[in-house]
Each structure stands twice: as structure tokens, then as C-alpha cells.
N, C-alpha and C positions, 0 to 999 in steps of 0.2 A: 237936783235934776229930776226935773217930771218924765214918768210915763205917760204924762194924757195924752189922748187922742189928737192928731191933726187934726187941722180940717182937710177938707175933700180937698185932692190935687194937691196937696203940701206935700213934700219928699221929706219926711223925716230921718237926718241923719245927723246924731247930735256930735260935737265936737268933744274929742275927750279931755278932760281938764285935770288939775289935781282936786279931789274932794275928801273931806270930812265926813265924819258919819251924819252930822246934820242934813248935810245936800242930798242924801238918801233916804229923806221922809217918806217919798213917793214909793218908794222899796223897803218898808219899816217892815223887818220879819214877824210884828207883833200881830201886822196884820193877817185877819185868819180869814179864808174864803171858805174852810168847808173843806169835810177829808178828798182827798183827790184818788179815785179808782181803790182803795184801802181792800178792795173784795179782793183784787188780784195779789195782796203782799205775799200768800203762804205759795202762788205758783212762781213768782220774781226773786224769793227768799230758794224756793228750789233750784231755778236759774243760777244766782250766784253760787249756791254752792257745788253745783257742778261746774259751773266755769271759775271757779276760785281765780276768779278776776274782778277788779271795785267798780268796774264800768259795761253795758252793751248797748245791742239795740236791740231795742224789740218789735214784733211785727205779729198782731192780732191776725191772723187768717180770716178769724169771726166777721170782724168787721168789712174785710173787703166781701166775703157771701153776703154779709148785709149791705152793701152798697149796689153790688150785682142788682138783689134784690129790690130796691129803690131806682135803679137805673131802668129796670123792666117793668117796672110801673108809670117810670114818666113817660116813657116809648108805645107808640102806637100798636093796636092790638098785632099787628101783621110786620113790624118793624122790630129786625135783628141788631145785636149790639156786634161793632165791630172795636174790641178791647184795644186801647192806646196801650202799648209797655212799653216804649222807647225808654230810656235814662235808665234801664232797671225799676221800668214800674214808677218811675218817679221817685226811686231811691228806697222803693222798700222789695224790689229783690224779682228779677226777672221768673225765674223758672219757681217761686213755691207761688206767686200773682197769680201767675199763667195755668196753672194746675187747677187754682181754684178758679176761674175764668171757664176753664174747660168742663170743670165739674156740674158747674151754674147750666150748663149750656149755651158759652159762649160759641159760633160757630166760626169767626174769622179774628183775625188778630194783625196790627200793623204796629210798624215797628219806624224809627226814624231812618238807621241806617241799612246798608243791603247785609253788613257785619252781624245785624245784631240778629237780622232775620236767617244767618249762615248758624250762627249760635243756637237756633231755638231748632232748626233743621238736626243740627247735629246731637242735639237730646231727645230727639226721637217726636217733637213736635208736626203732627201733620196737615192740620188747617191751612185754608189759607196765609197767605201772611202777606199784607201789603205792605211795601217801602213807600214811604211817604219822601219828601222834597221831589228831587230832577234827577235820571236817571243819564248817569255815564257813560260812556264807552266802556271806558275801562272795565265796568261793573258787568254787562252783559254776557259773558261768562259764569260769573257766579248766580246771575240773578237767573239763570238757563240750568244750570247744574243742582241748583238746591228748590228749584219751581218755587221763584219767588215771585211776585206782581209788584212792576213798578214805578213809580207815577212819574208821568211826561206831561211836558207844559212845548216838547217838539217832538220832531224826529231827525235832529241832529245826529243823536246816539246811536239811530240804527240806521241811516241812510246810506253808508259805506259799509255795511256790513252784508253778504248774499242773502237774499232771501228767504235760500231753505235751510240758512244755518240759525233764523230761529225759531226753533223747536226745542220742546224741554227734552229729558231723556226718557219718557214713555211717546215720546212722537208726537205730542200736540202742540200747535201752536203757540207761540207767548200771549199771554193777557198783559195787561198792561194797564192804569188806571189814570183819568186825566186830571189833574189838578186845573181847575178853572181860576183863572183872578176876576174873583168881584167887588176888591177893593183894599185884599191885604197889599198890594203891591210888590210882593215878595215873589215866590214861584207861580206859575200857573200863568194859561194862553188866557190869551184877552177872550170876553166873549165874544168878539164879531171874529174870531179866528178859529173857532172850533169848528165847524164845517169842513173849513180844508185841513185842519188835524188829523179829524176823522176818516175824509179821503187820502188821505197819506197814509194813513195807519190800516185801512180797508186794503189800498190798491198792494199793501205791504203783507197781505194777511195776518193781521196784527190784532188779537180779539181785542175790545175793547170792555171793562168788565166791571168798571163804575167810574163816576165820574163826580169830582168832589170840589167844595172849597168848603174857607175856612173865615172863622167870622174875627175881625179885628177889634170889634169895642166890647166892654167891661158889661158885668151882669144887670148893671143899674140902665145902661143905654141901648136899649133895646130896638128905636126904633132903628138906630143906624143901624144895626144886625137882620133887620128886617129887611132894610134895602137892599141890604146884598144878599139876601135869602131870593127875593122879587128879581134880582139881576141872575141868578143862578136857573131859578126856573126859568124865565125867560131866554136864556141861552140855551138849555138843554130840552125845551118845549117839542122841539121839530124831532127830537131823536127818541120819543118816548114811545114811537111803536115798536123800536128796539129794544125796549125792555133792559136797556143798562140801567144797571143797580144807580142809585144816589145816593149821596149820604152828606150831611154840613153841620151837622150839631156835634160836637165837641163838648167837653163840662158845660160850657157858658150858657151852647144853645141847648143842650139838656134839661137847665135848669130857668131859662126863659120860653121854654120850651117852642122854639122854631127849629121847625126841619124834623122834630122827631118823631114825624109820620111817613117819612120818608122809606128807603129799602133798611135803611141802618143809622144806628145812632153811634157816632165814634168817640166817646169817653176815653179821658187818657186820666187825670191828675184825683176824677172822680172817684175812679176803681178804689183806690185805695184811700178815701176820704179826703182830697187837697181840694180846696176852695181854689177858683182858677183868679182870684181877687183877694183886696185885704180890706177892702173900705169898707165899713163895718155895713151898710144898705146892701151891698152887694153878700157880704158876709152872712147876712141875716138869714136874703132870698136863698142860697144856700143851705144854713142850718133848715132852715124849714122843710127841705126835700127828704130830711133824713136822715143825709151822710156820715158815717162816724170815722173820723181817722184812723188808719193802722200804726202809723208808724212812731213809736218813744224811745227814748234816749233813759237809761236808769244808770245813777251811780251811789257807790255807799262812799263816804270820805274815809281817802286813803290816809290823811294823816289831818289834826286839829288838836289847836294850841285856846290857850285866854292870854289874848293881847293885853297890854297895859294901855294908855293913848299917849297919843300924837309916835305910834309906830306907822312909816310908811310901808306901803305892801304891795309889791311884787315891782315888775319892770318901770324903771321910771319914778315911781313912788307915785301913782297917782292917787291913793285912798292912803289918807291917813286916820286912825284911832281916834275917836273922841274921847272914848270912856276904855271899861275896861273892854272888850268884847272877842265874843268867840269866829275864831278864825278858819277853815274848813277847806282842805286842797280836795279836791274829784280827778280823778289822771283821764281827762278828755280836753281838747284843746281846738287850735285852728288847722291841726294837720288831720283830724280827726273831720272836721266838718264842722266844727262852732264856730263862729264868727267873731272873726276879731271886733268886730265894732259891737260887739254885746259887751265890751268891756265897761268897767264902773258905773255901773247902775243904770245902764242901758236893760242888761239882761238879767236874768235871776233863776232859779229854780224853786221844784214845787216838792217842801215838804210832804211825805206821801202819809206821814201820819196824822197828820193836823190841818193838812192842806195851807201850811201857812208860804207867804214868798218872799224865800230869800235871796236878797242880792247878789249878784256877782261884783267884787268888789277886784280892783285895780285890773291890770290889762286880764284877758284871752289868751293864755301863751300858748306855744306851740303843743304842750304836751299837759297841761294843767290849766286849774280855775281852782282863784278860790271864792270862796263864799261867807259873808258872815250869816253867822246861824244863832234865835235867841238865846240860845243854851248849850250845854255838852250833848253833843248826838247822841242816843242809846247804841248799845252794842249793836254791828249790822243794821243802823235804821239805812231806812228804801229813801232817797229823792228822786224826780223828775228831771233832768237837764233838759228837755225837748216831753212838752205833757201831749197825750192823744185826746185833742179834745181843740176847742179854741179859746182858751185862755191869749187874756193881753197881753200879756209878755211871756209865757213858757210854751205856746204852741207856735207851730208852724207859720200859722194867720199874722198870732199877736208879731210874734218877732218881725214878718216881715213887714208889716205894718208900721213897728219903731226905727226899720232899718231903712226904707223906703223901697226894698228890695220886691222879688216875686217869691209866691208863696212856696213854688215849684224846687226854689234853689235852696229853701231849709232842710228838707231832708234827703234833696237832690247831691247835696256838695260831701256826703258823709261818704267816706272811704272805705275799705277793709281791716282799717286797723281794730278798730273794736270786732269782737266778737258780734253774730248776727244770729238771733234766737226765733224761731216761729214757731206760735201755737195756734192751736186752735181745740175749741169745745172746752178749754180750763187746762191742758195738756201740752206739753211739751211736742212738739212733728219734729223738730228738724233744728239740730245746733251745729252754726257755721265757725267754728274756731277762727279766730283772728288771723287774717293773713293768708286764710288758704281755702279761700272759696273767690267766686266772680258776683257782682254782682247781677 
């Protein structure tokens, strides 16, 4: 079974079958790409032996100040970054992001749910913090109690509610921000509707304190992001003596760079280095801006044998033995956030000595993988399960690329179970014990 490349628009999701070590050419561990990150073994070797656990995650802080850094450069001289954290950062960890976000000089922060922006209030977070979708009824309580801003596409939600009961608790007014649809089709007032929005929201004294959308095509299609950048201006043209902020560059328009001359550029999946794509054109115009990944998966093998052949291995028997070969369990699995469908030689991991890739061989179980490996591991050797970088099959990109998946759900779908580690400057900041942190 090949890893090669689809073509463009093909959903790569291969069927799992039984195989041989032969049908695993494509994931032959002899192949060597070059050591993978080998500078960091003596601070991951420190890792494990304080968490005397065979698995974690990791999370570079470095790399997201370097992204900041890269996102301030593609942003206009006079144009603020408003940080995306919703999912926990995109799964690498809401409040140590956010920290470095505010270090950078990030000045506003939005968040997907009104929960999450309650969350970042209650840790002592003070910025801004905009709720992005359609704002509730229900919610208008907390989004008043914790002065949160949040995006209306009406005023359904506050239409039955008195007037002077929205005020935050220092007495000001609610802000609120509008979501425009320029053609995602999802949230957001149509353009020929924002006038009378606006006079709903005026005659409501309702501040109004930016006004957004959001782009629906891929890094490679650009012009269709244009158009709906041209529909955006053009809706919001008449209200620019008022001075409400704009913002419509998200990763995509970041890195095509529309919109990011604008009051603020809104990066969500960039902060912490996720390509908001997989296809490798898009993936390129990406690497080129800079980005570095934060977020890796490291495991030492908890237990490994030498098979004999024609042994079948793990659920189902879908790999069987050819020769004699070495066989390798890691304790991470699909409750953990690895994907069942990486099973047999879909997916593989990156020897961190050698940089060599080896296959994941029969299913993804819930609580394990295993891996054939060319040899007996050294004591304590370091692999990759999920590498920081864009490898075709051990990074974030590559996988979702073989899976047909979004880049955002590889290190999005990872749970508490493992242990969560952050450093920054070569150094250890911050170890989240398994089980008992949030993300």
C-alpha cells in the first residue's frame, strides 16, 4: 500500500486490508530521511524521566513566539493581530498559547464558544475576547457578566430583552461584532442587510466594534477569496466614517495575504504552526511564510519482541510477518487522538535517531500501536508518533493529506490522557500530568 501523493481533489482514504510486510514497501523502515529534531533528545530524555511515562505531548512555546513573529510581518504596518484560540489553540493548549500571544503583543483574542471566552476570564485573562458564530439568548448573561463581545448576524437575541439591561458590570454598553456572509453561507447577515442591522443595533444602543467575515476557498484559490474580500468592502464602504474595526484574514488570507491591511488580521490554526490545507501547492505557499509547528506526540516502546513470519498482529490479523522482524507497542492509541484509519501502513512514526519511518503495522487500538522497527530499539530510544514539522506521513499536514481529513483535527482530536509538556528556550515551563489539566 503506497503513501504517494493524490492528486488535487482526490480524498485519500485507503481501505484496510490484511497485508504482508511486502505491501509495506512504501513504509520500508530502511528508508532514512535524515535525523528528525536529534538537538532536542537530551531536553525529551529529561521529559520522560520526570514523567516516567513511555508517551506525551509536546508543545514548543518557541515556535509559536516564532509564528507571532511571521504573522507580524505579513500584517500591515498599522494592522493588529486578533489570536484565534478556540479548540484549545487548535489542540496545543489554551492558556500556555494565550500567554505567549500576550507576551508578543497580541492585543485581542476570540474564542469560538461564549464557554471558552468564560474560561480565559476566569484565569485572570483581560483583553478583549471575541465570541465568534451567532450569539444566544441564552448566553447574554454571561457574555454581560464576563464583558465578552459577540458576533450577531441579528438581533433576535437581544430584541426581548430591556434595553438598559445590556450593560456590562462597569456600566458600559455591550459591544458586539457582526459577522457578514460574503459567501461562506454559514453565519453572518447578508450584505444588502447590514444597514438595518446596524440601525437595530444603534437605535438598541448596542456599540458596534468590528465587523468580519470569513473566506471559504483553499490557499491555492485565491481569486475566489478576493471576491468575497471586494463583497466585504463593498458592504462595509458606507460605515467607514465610523471607524469600526475590520478584520477577514484568518491563516488562508494571511498567507495570500488579502485583508491583511485591514484593523486586524484573525489567525487561528497559524499561531501555533497548522497549515489551514493539505495539498501540497497550498502547503508550500505556507512553508514559505515561515510557520513552524508546535505541537508533537513522542513515545519510547513500552514493550518489543522479534517476530518469526507469517505471525498475524493485533486486532483482526491485518499484518502478517514476512520474515523475521522486529515488532514495537508505544501505549497511544484512538482514545488518545491517533486515528484509527493510520492503521497498516497508512501511518508510521519517525525514528528520532536516524530519522528513519516506521510503519504502523495492523489496527490503531484504543490504547496502543504497534510498529515494525529495522532493529532492537536502544535503551530509552526517542520516536515521533505526530513529528513538528511537515513530513508525509508523521506530521499533522502529511497525515491529513493520507486520511483525506483537515489538518486542524490531527492535533485537534488529542485528549488528556497523555501527559502535556511545554517548553520554551531548550527548558522545560510547564508539565500537565495526565488526566488533570484542561485543555
Amino acid at each position: 500500500m503506497s503513501l504517494s501523493e493524490p492528486e488535487v481533489g482526490e480524498s485519500r482514504v485507503p481501505a484496510i486490508t490484511t497485508m504482508t510486510g511486502d505491501a509495506l514497501g512504501a513504509l520500508s523502515p530502511t528508508t532514512t530521511r535524515g535525523p528528525t529534531a536529534a538537538s532536542f533528545l537530551p531536553l525529551i530524555q529529561e521529559i520522560f524521566a520526570k514523567l516516567k511515562t513511555s508517551s506525551f505531548i509536546h508543545v514548543n512555546l518557541d515556535s509559536v513566539a516564532h509564528n507571532v513573529d511571521v504573522l507580524q510581518r505579513l500584517a500591515g504596518p498599522n494592522t493588529e493581530i486578533m489570536g484565534v484560540v478556540k479548540g484549545a489553540s487548535y489542540g496545543s493548549g489554551l492558556l500556555p498559547v494565550v500567554g505567549v500571544l500576550l507576551e508578543k503583543g497580541v492585543k485581542e483574542l476570540s474564542v469560538a464558544t461564549v464557554s471558552e471566552g468564560v474560561y480565559l476570564r476566569k484565569k485572570g485573562i483581560t483583553v478583549p475576547i471575541t465570541v465568534l458564530g451567532n450569539l444566544l439568548q441564552s448566553e447574554v448573561h454571561d457574555i454581560l457578566q464576563y464583558n465578552l463581545i459577540p458576533s450577531l448576524s441579528w438581533t433576535k437575541s437581544l430584541a426581548s430583552l430591556p434595553k438598559d439591561s445590556l450593560t456590562y458590570p462597569d456600566g458600559s454598553r455591550l459591544k458586539v461584532a457582526i459577522n457578514i456572509d460574503t459567501g461562506m453561507s454559514r453565519y453572518g447577515v447578508q450584505p444588502e442587510d447590514l444597514p438595518n442591522l446596524i440601525k437595530a443595533l444603534d437605535e438598541m444602543n448596542v456599540k458596534v466594534c468590528s465587523m468580519y467575515t470569513h473566506f471559504q476557498s483553499a490557499i491555492v484559490e485565491k481569486a475566489k477569496n478576493q471576491k468575497q474580500m471586494d463583497i466585504f468592502l463593498n458592504a462595509t464602504e458606507q460605515f467607514k466614517s465610523r471607524n469600526i474595526p475590520r478584520h477577514v484574514a484568518a491563516t488562508t488570507g494571511c498567507v495570500q495575504g488579502i485583508g491583511t491591511d485591514l484593523d486586524y488580521i484573525r489567525p487561528g490554526g497559524a499561531i501555533t504552526g497548522l497549515s489551514s490545507v493539505s495539498d501540497r501547492e497550498g502547503v508550500e505557499k505556507f512553508v514559505k511564510c515561515g510557520f513552524k509547528p508546535a505541537m508533537s506526540v513522542l513515545g519510547q516502546p513500552s514493550y518489543y519482541k522479534l517476530l518469526g513470519p507469517g505471525r498475524a498482529i493485533g486486532y483482526d490479523g491485518l499484518y502478517e510477518t514476512l520474515s523475521h522482524e522486529w515488532i514495537a507497542n508505544f501505549t497511544t492509541g484512538w482514545s488518545d487522538g491517533l486515528s484509527r484509519r493510520l492503521s497498516n501502513g497508512i501511518g508510521g512514526v519517525r525514528r528520532v535517531k536516524t530519522g528513519e519511518l516506521c510503519p504502523i503495522v495492523g489496527r490503531v487500538s484504543m490504547d496502543s500501536i504497534t510498529v515494525r522497527l529495522p532493529e532492537s530499539p536502544e535503551e530509552n530510544e526517542v520516536f515521533q508518533i505526530i513529528t513538528d514539522d511537515f513530513d508525509d506521513t508523521t506530521s499533522a499536514v502529511g497525515m491529513a493529506r493520507n486520511l483525506g481529513a483537515a489538518v486542524y483535527e490531527m492535533p485537534g482530536n488529542w485528549s488528556t490522557r497523555l501527559a502535556r509538556v511545554y517548553s520554551r528556550n531548550g527548558k522545560i515551563v510547564e508539565i500537565c500530568p495526565a488526566l488533570e489539566y484542561t485543555c
